[in-house]
NUGUGU-20424 format. One record per residue (C-alpha): residue in one letter; x, y, z. Coordinates in pm, whole numbers, padded with zeros to 5 digits, always signed. Each point is the difference from the previous one (the first is absolute). Last residue first. Example, Ala and Ser with C-alpha at 12.3 -4.5 7.8 and 13.67 -1.06 7.14 Angstrom:
! NUGUGU-20424
S+01367-00106+00714 A-00137-00344+00066 
//
This chain:
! NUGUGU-20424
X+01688-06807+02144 X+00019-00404-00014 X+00261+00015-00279 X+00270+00264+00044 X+00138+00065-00359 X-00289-00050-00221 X-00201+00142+00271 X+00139+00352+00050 X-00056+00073-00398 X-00377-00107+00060 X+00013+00283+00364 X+00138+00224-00242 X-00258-00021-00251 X-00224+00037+00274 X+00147+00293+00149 X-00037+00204-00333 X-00336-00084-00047 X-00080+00134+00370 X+00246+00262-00056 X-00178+00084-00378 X-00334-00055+00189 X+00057+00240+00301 X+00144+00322-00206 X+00410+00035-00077 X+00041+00394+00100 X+00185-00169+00363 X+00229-00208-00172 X+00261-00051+00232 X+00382-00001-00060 X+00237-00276+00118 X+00305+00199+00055 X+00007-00142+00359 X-00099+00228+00386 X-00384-00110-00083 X-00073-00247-00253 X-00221+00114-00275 X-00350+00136+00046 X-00206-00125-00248 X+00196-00308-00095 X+00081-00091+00306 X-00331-00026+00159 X-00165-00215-00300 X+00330-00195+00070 X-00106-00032+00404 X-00359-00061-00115 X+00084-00286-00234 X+00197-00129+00298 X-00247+00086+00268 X-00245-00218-00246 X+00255-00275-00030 X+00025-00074+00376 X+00322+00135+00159 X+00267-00250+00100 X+00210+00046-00270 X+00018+00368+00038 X+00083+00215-00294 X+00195+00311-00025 X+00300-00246-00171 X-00247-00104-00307 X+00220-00364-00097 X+00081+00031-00298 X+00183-00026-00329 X-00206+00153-00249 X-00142+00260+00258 X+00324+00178-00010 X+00004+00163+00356 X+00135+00351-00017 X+00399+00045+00104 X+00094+00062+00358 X+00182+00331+00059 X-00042+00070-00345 X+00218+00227-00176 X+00142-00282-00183 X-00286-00129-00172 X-00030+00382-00128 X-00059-00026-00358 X-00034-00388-00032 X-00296+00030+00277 X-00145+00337-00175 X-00037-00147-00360 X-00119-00324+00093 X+00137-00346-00145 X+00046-00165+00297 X-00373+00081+00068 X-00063+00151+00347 X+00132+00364-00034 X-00179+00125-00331 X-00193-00313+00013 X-00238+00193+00225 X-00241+00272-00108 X-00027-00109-00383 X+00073-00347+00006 X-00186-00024+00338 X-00317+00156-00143 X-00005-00200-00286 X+00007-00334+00220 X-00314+00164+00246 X-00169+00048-00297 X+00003-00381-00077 X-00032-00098+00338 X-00320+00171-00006 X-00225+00157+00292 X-00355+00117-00017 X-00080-00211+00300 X+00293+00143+00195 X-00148+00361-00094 X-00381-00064+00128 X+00191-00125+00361 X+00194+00339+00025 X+00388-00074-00011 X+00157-00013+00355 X+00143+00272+00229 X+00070-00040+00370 X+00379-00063-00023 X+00026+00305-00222 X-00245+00208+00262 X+00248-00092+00247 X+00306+00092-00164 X-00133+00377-00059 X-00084+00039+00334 X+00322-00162+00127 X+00208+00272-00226 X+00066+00239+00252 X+00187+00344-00100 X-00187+00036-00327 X+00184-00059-00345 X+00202+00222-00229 X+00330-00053+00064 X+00103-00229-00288 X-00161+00247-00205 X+00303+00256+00122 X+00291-00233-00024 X-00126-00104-00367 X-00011+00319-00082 X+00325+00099+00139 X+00193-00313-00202 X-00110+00145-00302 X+00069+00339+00024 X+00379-00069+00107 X+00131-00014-00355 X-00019-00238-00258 X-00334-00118+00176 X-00230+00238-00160 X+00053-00153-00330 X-00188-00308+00122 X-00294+00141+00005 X-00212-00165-00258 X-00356+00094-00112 X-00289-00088+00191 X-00293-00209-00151 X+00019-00283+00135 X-00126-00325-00141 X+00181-00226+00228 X+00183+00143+00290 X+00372-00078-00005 X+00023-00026-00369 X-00230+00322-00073 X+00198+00194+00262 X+00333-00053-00145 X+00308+00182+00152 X-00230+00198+00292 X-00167-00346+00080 X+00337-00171+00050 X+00051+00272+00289 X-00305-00028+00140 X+00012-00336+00062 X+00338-00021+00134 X-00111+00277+00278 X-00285-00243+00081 X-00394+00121-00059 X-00296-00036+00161 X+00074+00151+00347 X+00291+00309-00207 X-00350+00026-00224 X-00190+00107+00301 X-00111+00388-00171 X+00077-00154-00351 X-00360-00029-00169 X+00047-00204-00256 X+00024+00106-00369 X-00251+00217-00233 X-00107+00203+00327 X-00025+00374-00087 X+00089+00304+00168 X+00229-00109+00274 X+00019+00012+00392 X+00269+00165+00007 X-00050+00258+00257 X+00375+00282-00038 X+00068-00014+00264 X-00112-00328+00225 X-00208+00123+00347 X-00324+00042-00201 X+00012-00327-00095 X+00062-00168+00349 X-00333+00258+00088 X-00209-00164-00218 X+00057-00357+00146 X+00159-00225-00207 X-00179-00324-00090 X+00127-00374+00053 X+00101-00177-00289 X-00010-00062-00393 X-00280-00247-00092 X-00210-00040+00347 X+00021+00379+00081 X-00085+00123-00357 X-00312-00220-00027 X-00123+00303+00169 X-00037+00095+00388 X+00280+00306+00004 X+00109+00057-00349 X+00375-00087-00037 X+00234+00337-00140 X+00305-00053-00136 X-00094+00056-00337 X+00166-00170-00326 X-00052+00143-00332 X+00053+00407-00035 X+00162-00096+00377 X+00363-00138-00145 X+00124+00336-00186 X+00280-00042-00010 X+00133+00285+00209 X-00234-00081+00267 X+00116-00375+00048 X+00343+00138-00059 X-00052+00249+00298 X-00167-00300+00209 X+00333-00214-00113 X+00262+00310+00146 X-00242-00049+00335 X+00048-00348+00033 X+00333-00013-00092 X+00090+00249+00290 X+00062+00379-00061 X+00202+00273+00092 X+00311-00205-00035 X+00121+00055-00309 X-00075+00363+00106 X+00219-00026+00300 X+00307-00187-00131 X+00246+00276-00029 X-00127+00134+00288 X+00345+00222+00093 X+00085+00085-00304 X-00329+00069-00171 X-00111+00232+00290 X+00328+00187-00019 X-00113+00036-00368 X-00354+00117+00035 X+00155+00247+00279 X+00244+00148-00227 X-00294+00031-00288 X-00209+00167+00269 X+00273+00270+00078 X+00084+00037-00321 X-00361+00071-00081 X-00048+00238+00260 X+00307+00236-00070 X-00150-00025-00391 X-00320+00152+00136 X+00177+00255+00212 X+00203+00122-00339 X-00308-00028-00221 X-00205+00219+00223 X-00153+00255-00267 X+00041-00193-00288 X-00120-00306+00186 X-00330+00240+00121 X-00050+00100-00364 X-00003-00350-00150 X-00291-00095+00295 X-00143+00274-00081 X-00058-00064-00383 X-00068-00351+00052 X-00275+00055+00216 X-00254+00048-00279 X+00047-00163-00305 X+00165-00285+00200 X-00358-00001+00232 X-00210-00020-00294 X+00204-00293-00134 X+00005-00173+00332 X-00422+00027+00028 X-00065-00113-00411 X+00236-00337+00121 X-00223-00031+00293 X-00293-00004-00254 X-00283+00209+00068 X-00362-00212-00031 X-00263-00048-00202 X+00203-00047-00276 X-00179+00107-00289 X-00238+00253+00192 X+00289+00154+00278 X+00249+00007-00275 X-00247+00207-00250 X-00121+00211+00351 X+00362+00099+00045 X+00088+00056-00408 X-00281+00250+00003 X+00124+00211+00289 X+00354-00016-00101 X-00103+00166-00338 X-00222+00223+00151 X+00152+00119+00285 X+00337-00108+00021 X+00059+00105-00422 X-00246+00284-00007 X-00025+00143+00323 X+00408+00050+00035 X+00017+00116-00342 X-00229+00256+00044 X+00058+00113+00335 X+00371+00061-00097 X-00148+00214-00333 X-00223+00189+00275 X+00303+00092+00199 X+00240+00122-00318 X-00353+00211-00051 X-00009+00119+00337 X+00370+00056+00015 X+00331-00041+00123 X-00057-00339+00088 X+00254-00207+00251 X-00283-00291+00109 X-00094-00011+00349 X-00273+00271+00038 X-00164+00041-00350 X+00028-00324-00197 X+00070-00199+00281 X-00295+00049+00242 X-00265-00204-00116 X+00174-00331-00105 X+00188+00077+00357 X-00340-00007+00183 X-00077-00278-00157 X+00261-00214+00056 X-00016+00008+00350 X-00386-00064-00015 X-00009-00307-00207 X+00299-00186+00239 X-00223+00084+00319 X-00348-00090-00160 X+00162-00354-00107 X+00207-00063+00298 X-00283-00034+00230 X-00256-00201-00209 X+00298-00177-00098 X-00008-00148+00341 X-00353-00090+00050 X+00031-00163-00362 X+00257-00242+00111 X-00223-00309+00015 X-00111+00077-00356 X+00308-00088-00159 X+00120+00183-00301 X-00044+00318+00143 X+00287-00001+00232 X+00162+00006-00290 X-00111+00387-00100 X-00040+00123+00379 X+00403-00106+00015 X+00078+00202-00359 X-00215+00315+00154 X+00183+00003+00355 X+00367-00034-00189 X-00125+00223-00242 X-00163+00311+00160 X+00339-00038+00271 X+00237+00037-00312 X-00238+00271-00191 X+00003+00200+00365 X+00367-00046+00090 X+00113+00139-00358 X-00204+00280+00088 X+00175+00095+00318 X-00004+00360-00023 X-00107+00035+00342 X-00330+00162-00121 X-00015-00295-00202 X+00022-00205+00274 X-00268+00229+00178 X-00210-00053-00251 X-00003-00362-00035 X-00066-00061+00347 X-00318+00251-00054 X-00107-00235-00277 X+00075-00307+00214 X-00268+00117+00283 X-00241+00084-00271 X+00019-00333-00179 X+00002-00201+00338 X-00252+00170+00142 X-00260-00073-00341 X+00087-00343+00039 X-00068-00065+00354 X-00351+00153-00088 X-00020-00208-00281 X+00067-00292+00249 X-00256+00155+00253 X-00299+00003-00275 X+00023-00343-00093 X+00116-00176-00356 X+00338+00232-00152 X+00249-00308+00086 X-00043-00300+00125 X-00356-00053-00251 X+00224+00136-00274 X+00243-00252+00039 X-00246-00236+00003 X-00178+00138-00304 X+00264+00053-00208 X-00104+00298-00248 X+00076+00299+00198 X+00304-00139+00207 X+00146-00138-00354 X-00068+00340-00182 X+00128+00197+00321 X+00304-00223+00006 X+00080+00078-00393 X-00063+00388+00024 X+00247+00028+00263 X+00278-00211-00110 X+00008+00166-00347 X-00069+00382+00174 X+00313-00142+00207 X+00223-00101-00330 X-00133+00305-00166 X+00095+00257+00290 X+00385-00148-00003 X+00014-00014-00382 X-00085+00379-00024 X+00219+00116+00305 X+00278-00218-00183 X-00073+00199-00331 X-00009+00314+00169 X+00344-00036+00140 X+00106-00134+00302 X-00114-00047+00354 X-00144+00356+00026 X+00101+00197+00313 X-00265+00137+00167 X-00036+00385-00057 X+00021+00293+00205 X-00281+00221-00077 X+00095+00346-00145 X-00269+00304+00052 X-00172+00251-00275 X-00334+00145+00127 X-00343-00089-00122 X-00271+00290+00097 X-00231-00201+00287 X-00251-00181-00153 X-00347+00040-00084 X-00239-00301-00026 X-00064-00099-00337 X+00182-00265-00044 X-00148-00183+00285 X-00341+00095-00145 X+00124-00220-00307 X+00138-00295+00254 X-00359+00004+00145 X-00147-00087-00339 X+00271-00262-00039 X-00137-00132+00353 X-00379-00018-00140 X+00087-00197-00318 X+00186-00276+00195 X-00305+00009+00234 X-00267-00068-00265 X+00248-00284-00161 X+00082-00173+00286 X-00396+00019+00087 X-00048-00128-00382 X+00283-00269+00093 X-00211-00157+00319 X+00156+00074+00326 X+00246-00182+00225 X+00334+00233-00081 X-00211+00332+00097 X-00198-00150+00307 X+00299-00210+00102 X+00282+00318+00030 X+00253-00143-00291 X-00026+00265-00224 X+00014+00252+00262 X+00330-00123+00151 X+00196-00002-00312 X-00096+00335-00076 X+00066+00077+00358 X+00355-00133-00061 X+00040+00206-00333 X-00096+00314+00173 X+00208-00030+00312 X+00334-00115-00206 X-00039+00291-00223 X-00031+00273+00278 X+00266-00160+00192 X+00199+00007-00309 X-00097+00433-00019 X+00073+00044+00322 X+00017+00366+00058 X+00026+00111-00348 X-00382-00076-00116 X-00115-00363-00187 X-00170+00258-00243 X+00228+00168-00173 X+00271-00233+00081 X-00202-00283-00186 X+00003+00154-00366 X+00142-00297-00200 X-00187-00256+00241 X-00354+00200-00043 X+00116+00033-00368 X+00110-00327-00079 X-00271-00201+00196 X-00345+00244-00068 X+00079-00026-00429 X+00080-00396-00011 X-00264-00056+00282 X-00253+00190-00285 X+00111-00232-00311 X+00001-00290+00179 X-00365+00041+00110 X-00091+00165-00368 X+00113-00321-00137 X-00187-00205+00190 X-00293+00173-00033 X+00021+00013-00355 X+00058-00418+00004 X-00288-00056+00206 X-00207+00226-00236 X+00109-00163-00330 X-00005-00387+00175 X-00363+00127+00169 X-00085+00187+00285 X-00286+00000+00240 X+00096+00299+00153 X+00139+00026+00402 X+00355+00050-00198 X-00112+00312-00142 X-00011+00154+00332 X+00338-00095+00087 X+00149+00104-00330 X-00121+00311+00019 X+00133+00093+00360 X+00337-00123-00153 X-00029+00250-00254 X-00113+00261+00197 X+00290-00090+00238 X+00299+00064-00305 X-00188+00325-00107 X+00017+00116+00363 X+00375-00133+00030 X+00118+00162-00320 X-00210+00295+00104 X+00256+00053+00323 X+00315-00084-00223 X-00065+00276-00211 X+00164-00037-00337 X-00315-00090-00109 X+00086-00089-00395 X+00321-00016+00063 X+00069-00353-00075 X+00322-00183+00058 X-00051-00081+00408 X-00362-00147-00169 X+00180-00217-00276 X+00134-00302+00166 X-00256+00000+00292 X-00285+00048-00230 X+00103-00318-00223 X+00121-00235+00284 X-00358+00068+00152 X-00207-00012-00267 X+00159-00293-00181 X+00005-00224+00332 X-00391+00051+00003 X-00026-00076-00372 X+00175-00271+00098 X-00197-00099+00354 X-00338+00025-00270 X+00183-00288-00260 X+00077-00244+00255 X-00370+00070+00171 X-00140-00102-00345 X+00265-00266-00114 X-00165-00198+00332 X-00194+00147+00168 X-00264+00280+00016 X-00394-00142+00092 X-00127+00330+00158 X+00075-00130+00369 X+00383-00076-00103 X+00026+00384-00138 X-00119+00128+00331 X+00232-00223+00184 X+00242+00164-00243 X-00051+00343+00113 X-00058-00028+00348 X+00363-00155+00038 X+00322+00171-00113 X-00175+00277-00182 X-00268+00052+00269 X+00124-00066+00365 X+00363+00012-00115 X+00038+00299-00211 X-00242+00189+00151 X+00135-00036+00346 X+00345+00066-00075 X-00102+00311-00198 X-00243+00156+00279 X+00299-00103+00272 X+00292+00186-00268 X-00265+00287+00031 X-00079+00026+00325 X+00385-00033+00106 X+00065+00279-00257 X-00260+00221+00155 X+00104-00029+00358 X+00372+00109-00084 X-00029+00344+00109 X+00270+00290-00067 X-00027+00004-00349 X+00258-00144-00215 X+00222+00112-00298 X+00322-00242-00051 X+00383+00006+00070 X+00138-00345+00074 X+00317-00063+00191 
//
């Protein structure tokens, strides 16, 4: 229990933690350094100005609960709102680096003063009815105000004008007479640790606060999902005032480990929803909720939660608390959110060890004995499990889909896609299209991010299984010139033999369309004329004498694994031949072959061979043809 001095009414504390909240973010937070941005300040400029700001403020907070200059509390707060008053007026100058930096300064300077002793002092002024209530109302309409359209849509000298305005009304709110202070106790929350885990907890969510209002506030499209329209800011404002008053009565519960757990968990999800703009509506839900939660408690702590004896031993809590989350947490936030432009997921989990990690290690001190019932009981069941299904998770999956994780795993799509462009010189080359939703339907998509090889969405059509395989050992042997490195290693275990399961299923349904459109395709009359049989002979030693030459690498390296071995065109006849065709249907028939291989065989096609090289290529062959089958 906590024994402090309060009056009987809380309505002036909730006025003035609202006056402070609203100061602080509609003019130090934002007002301020759109003003500095229309006088021409970037750069080292504004870097330098948000220092001397950050030197104020960690500077008065530090050493105000250790002056005693004004050992009043009440003139600490009048002195504190002059200054900010000042500030706000001297803002609407044309200032210069000096001036802008002066003005900075005395900005930090005064929220350092009004923060530790308004927060040090609270009970006096938050009232011993319901003093968290009290706080939790007055931050949430702070929150509220500054996001009402008129206020958060106007120019920065209005900002400015009415920033000024509500730190003179905070001064009149001091001096309205109170009821004579008497001494009650408070019950307070329990703290989830130690001061320096209270610290590190309010840094890591200043951290993840400042950071996504940087990125909202400087990101157009999420800015344009977010704070543009007059209803969404008034959705905004509800949900900041609605979650204050949440967080109060928590508190009031003594439950503030449950506040800084839930101020996360919504908080870290608004920060990486961020990253994609689709997702803005959401975080523009969790975002308010998660800064509101933790606000309250950032206010409250020093004087209502945390175990203080004393006003001073209060202030000195404020003072550390404002300095390292506030300030320091504050700049490092808006440094992540301009270098990276974004909160890192990693960032998010580190954040949420600093903070749940504490409870969670309490609650398995405090049920260690049903927790270790429950894992015994798991671990018998994983067993009994094992016993029984010995052979389940070997056989979770078939070949095909253990290949499509080793397709994934190494990395395959950075330079093959399986994706054929709908009415392209895709469909003629590589297959029939997919339809969009057939992608959709596969998890993950994999429809690649470059194309440096084929496109492999009907490469179990093109392709045998024996193909494939010797293509894996040496790519550049099997298909001249390629690039691709070797694969073989994959097939000293099972990896190898489920990729080539899983391409060798990757074709449509119904082929006949596909076979059709081969039997219908002929070299374009301006590429026939443009052939040479002397290209067409390089072309076969590079593309073909791998299998057809006695001599080639792939025929001597798998001659046996062929059902029927490849033609050697030294010795004749051309099997796929008809005698009885004229010789044009012949040359047309090899042209044929040779760009789309021999269906159901391991003759390949070469589909990314263009018109002329088949055409030259075919009438090499159809030479070759007629020193062993005169008459052709």
């Amino acid at each position: 229990m906590l024994r402090v001095k309060s009056s009987a009414s809380g309505w002036r504390g909730a006025a003035l933690v609202a006056v402070t909240y609203v100061y602080f973010l509609i003019f130090a937070q934002f007002a301020f350094l759109r003003r500095l941005a229309d006088l021409g300040v970037a750069g080292a400029g504004l870097k330098f100005d948000m220092a001397a700001m950050a030197l104020g403020g960690i500077l008065f907070i530090l050493l105000a609960p250790r002056v005693s200059l004004w050992p009043s509390a009440t003139l600490r707060l009048r002195a504190a709102f002059v200054g900010c008053a000042v500030a706000a007026y001297l803002a609407l100058l044309p200032l210069r680096f000096a001036g802008a930096a002066a003005v900075a300064f005395l900005i930090g300077a005064a929220l350092g003063l009004l923060t530790v002793t308004l927060t040090a002092h609270l009970p006096r002024f938050a009232g011993n009815r319901h003093p968290l209530l009290m706080t939790g109302l007055g931050t949430g309409i702070g929150y509220f105000c500054c996001n009402v359209p008129w206020l958060f849509a106007a120019s920065p000298q209005a900002q400015s004008v009415a920033a000024g305005t509500i730190c003179i009304a905070g001064i009149l709110i001091t001096l309205v007479p109170a009821a004579a202070p008497v001494e009650v106790e408070i019950a307070a929350p329990r703290p989830p640790g130690s001061l320096t885990q209270v610290v590190l907890s309010f840094t890591a969510l200043v951290w993840l606060d400042s950071a996504a209002f940087f990125i909202l506030q400087n990101t157009p499209d999420l800015q344009a999902a977010t704070w543009r329209g007059s209803s969404r800011l008034w959705i905004i404002a509800a949900l900041h005032l609605c979650a204050a008053l949440v967080a109060a009565w928590l508190l009031a519960q003594r439950r503030l480990s449950a506040v800084l757990s839930a101020a996360f968990l919504v908080l870290g999800s608004a920060c990486l929803l961020l990253s994609n703009a689709e997702h803005a509506v959401l975080a523009i839900v969790l975002y308010p909720v998660g800064v509101s939660l933790y606000s309250v408690a950032l206010v409250a702590y020093p004087s209502l939660v945390a175990p203080a004896a004393s006003d001073a031993e209060r202030g000195r809590i404020a003072g550390w608390i404002y300095a390292i989350a506030g300030w320091a947490g504050s700049a490092m936030g808006i440094g992540m959110g301009q270098n990276l432009g974004r909160v890192p997921r990693a960032f998010v989990i580190v954040a949420g060890a600093a903070i749940l990690l504490p409870s969670l290690i309490r609650l398995l001190r405090r049920r260690s004995r049903e927790l270790a019932a429950v894992g015994a009981v798991l671990l018998a069941a994983l067993c009994i499990d094992r016993i029984l299904h010995p052979a389940a998770a070997a056989a979770a999956f078939s070949p095909v889909e253990r290949g499509r994780m080793v397709y994934i795993s190494e990395g395959c799509i950075h330079c093959h896609s399986q994706y054929i462009r709908p009415n392209s010189p895709d469909v003629p080359m590589w297959g029939p299209a997919q339809s969009i939703d057939e992608i959709r339907r596969q998890h993950p998509p994999l429809i690649g991010n470059r194309r440096q090889g084929p496109d492999l969405s009907q490469v179990g059509a093109r392709r045998s299984v024996l193909w494939l395989k010797a293509h894996f050992f040496n790519p550049a042997e099997v298909s001249g010139a390629s690039i691709m490195p070797a694969y073989g290693f994959l097939f000293r275990d099972q990896r190898g033999d489920d990729m080539v399961a899983y391409l060798a299923s990757l074709h449509s349904p119904s082929q006949q369309d596909r076979l059709a459109a081969e039997r219908a395709w002929q070299p374009a009359a301006d590429a026939i004329a443009q052939a040479s049989a002397a290209d067409g002979e390089q072309l076969y030693w590079r593309d073909c004498a791998t299998c057809h030459d006695a001599r080639g690498g792939t025929r001597r390296a798998w001659l046996k694994d062929f059902p029927r071995p490849p033609q050697s065109f030294a010795a004749g006849p051309f099997l796929d031949l008809s005698p009885s065709d004229p010789p044009q249907r012949r040359l047309l028939r090899l042209e044929q072959i040779a760009k789309f291989g021999i269906p159901g065989t391991d003759m390949p096609g070469h589909e990314y061979l263009s018109d002329r090289e088949i055409a030259s290529l075919g009438l090499w062959l159809s030479q070759t043809a007629q020193q062993h089958e005169p008459g052709i």
